[in-house]
C-alpha angles and dihedrals in degrees: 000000000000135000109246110251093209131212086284103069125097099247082056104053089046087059095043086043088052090046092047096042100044094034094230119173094237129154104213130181110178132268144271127222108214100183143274120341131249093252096095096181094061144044107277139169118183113208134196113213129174120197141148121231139139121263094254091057092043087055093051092042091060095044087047088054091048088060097057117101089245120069116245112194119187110229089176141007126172132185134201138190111217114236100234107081086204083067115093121210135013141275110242124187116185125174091205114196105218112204124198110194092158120078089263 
């Protein structure tokens, strides 16, 4: 397993800032770090995050990440339809690479 990162990392804050400022409709628990990256030859971090959202949200979460000045690459996502038909939205599960090539 991971540490949890809490509401008060960096990585955190970038994903609560994304869902504030672009008002998406996001369930978000928090992350995991689970450790460095595979990019051996940078500073990486890999992260674990849940959350629920619906498809248009999710779209606009990811182009929100490509715009930040570290690179985020997605090793795994994985989305899934509730069973419950009554249930709006979709669970989504993505292990996220963050790369730092700048000094910060």
């Amino acid at each position: 397993s991971g540490i949890s990162a809490g509401f008060d990392s960096k990585f955190d804050n970038l994903i609560q800032f994304i869902i504030k400022d672009k008002k998406l409709k996001i369930d978000y628990r928090g992350s995991t770090k689970l450790g460095k990256g595979k990019y051996a030859d940078k500073k990486t971090q890999l992260y674990q995050l849940s959350f629920r959202c619906e498809y248009e949200d999710l779209l606009v979460f990811i182009s929100e990440m490509e715009k930040n000045d570290r690179i985020y690459n997605i090793e795994e996502l994985k989305i899934k339809n509730p069973i419950q038909k009554n249930a709006a939205g979709v669970y989504v599960h993505m292990k996220v690479n963050e790369i730092n090539i700048g000094n910060k």
